[in-house]
N, C-alpha and C positions, 0 to 999 in steps of 0.2 A: 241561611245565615246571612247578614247584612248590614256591614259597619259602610260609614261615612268616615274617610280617612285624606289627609294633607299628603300630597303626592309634587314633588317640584312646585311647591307652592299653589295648588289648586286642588280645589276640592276633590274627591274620587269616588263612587261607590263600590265597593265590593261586597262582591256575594260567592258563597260557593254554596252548589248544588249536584244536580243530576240531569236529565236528558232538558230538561227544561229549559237549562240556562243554555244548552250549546245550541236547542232551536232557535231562544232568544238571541243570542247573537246573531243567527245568519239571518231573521229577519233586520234587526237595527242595519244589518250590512248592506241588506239588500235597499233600503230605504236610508242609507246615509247620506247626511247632506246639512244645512243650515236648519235648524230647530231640531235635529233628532238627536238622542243621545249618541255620544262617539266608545265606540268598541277599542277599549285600551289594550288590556291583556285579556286575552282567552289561553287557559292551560286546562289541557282536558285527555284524561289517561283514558278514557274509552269505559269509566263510570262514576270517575268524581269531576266537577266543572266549576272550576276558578275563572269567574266574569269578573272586569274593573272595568266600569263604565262613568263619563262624564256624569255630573249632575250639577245641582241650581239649585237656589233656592226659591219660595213662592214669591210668584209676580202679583200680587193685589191688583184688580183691575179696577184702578180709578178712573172716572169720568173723563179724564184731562189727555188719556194715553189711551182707553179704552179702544176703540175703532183701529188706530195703529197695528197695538196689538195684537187684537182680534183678525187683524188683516192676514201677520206674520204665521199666527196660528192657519189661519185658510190659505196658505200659499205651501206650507208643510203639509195636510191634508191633500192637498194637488197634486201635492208631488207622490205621495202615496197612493192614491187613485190612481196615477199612470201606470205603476209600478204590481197593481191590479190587487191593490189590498185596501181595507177600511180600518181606519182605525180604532171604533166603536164607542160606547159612552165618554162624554167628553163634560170634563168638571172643570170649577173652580183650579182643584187640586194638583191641576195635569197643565196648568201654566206658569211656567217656572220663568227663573232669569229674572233679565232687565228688557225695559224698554229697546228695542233696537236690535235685542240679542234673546230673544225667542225659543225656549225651549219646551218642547211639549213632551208629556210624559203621561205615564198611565195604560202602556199599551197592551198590555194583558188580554183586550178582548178584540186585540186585528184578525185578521183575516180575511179572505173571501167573503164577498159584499153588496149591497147597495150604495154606491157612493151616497146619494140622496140620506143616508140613514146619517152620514157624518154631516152632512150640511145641515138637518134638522138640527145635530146636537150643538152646533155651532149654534146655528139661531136662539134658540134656546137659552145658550149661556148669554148670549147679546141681548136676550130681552132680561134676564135679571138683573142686569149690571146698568141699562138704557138711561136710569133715573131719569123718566119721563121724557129723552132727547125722541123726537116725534120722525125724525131720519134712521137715530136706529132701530127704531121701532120696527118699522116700515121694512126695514131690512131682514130682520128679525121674524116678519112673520110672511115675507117671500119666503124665507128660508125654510118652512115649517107648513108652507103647503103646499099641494100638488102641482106639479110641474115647475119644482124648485131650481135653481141656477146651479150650476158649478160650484164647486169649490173654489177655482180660479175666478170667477165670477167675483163671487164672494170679496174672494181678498181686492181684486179691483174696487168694487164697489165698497165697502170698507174703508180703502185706502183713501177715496173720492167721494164719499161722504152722498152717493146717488142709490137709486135702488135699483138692483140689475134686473135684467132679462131673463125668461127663461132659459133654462139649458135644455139641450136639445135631448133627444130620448138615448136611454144607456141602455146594455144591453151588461147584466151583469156578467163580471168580469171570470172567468174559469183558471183559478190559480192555483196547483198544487203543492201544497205548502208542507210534504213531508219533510223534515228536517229541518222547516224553517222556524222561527222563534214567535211566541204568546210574548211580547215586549213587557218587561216589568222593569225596566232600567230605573223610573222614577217614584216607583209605586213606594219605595221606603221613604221617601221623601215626601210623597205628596198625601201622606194619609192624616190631616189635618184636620182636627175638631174647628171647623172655619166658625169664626162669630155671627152672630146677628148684623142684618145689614146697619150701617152706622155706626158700629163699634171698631174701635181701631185696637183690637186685642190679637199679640203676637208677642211672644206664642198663648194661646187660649189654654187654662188652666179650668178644667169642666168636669163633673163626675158625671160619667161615662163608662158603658161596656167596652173591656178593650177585643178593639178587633180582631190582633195581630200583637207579638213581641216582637222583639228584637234581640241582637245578639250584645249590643250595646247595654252593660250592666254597669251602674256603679254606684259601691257600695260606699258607708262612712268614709272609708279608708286607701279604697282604691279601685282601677276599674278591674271589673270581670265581666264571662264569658257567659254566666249561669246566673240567675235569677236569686236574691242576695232577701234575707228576710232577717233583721233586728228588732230588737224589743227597744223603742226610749220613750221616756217620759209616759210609761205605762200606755204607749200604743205598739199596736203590731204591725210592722212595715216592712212592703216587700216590695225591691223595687224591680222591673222588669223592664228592660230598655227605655222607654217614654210612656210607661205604663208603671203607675205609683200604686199598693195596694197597702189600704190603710184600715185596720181593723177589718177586714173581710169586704171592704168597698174600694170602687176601683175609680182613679182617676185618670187621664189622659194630659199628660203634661207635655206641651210642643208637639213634636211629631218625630215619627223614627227617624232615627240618627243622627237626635239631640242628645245629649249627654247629662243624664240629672243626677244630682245628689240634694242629699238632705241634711239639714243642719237649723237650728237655732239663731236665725240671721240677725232679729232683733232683742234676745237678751232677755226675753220673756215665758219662755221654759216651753215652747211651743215648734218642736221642728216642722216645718215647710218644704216643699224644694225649689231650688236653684237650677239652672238651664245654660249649659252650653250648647251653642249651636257652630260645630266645629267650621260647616258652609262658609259661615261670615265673620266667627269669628267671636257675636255676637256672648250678650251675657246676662240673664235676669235673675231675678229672685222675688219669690211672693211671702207677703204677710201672711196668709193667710190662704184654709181648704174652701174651696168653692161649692156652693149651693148647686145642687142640681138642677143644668139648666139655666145656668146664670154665671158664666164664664168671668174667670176672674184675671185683670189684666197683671201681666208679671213688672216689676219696678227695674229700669233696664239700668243695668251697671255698668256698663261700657262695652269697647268691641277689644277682644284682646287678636291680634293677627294671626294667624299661625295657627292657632291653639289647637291642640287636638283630643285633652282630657283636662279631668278637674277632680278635685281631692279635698275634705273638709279638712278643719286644722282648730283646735280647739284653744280660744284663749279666754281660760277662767272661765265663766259661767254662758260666754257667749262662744260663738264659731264663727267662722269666716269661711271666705270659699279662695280657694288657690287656685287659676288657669295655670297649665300646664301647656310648651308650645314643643313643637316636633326636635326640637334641637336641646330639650327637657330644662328652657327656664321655668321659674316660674313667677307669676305674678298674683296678688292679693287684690280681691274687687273687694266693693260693697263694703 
């Protein structure tokens, strides 16, 4: 289970589980520091495990930030490496934050390693993001073959825009990691239907198998816990966290631990849904169900602060959408 919730005014993840999440913490602990999630509350009776960990929202890795960024990421990996763990496939999805403030996520597959396998995946993301800069290219495919640099390497190089050195020969690291944590502090966060390069669609409206729910449910009328099915305008709709099910097909609206409901936004007897994203704050709504494969961009309503739920409200033949904020104002978008 795992909601995104407003905690002293910053975003929070919580999740609760079992043995997973208490491993998960002692690894974040053991690798704590700038770019890793931060271990808030851990309560744990010795079989149920309440995790409240930092989180972020996705960093887009534009051209103009790229290399910085990509730098912050490799000086977080180093640090990991020291510490005698890898942190394993590394995406899009698993770059959160802002510029300057770096947070990687996605760590489900660390462990005992090849460092070499994380600087690959570095490279890798550097060469699809490169748009043809002929530096990071270069960088990009140091990183991706034999006798690849550091991690620290990396981030130097990166930072200074040069193409590093080999690193010297490693000797994989011998970690025993009973008890320690498969990192998933961002994975609710980062499971993003990401767009086609060029398209600037956030959050990506796409039909889609869903991978994963959520605990994040909400229906017409209010949020719940359980996965919420209505009949309107003679379709059959079930919403499941950021997983919309509309006549027996399934769509992928934002990503977990957005907050969607559905309603009639434009007056045209056709409901849609609507997206908070409690992270930012943020607030869209779409015209219209998206083509398979052809992601359809949400119409942004504004950023409501605070907010941490949203509730439909029905006037005469149209609906509106109400943000709901921790301290239970509310306000009318769209």
């Amino acid at each position: 289970m795992a909601t995104v919730e407003v905690r002293d005014g910053r975003p929070v993840l919580v999740r609760t589980g079992g043995p997973e999440l208490r491993r998960e913490a002692a690894l974040l602990t053991m690798v704590a520091g700038p770019g890793v999630p931060e271990v808030l509350v851990l309560d744990d009776d010795g079989t149920h495990v309440r995790l409240v960990t930092s989180v972020a929202p996705a960093l887009p890795l534009a051209p103009g930030h790229l290399a910085a960024v990509l730098a912050d990421v490799a000086r977080v990996l180093a640090r990991t490496h020291a510490a005698g763990l890898v942190h394993g496939s590394l995406s899009e999805n698993h770059v959160l934050g802002a510029p300057g403030n770096v947070l990687v996520g996605g760590w489900e597959e660390a462990g005992p390693g090849d460092p070499a396998t994380d600087v690959a995946e570095l490279g890798r993301l550097l060469a699809r993001h490169a748009d043809g800069d002929r530096t990071l290219l270069s960088l990009a495919a140091r990183a991706t073959a034999a006798g690849a640099p550091t991690a620290a390497s990396m981030a130097e190089s990166l930072q200074a825009g040069a193409t590093p050195s080999p690193g010297p020969a490693r000797r994989l690291p011998t970690v025993v990691l009973a008890g320690l944590a498969t990192a998933l502090a961002l994975v609710a966060c980062g499971l993003v239907l990401s767009p086609r390069r060029g398209e600037t669609v956030d959050p990506a409206l796409a039909a889609a198998p869903a991978r994963s729910t959520t605990t994040t449910t909400v229906s017409r009328e209010a949020t719940t816990t359980e996965a919420t099915t209505t009949t309107w305008a003679a379709h059959r709709l079930r919403v499941m966290g950021n997983i919309v099910e509309r006549d027996g097909e399934r769509w992928t609206v934002g990503r977990p631990g957005d907050v969607v409901v559905l309603g009639d936004w434009d007056c045209d007897g056709e409901v849609t849904p609507a997206v908070l994203r409690p992270t930012t704050g943020q607030v869209w709504s779409f015209a219209r169900w998206s083509a398979a494969g052809a992601p359809e961009a949400g119409r942004t309503l504004g950023t409501i602060r605070g907010a941490t739920s949203a509730r439909v409200s029905s006037n005469g033949r149209c609906d509106r959408l109400e943000v709901l904020t921790a301290d239970g104002q509310s306000t009318t978008v769209g």
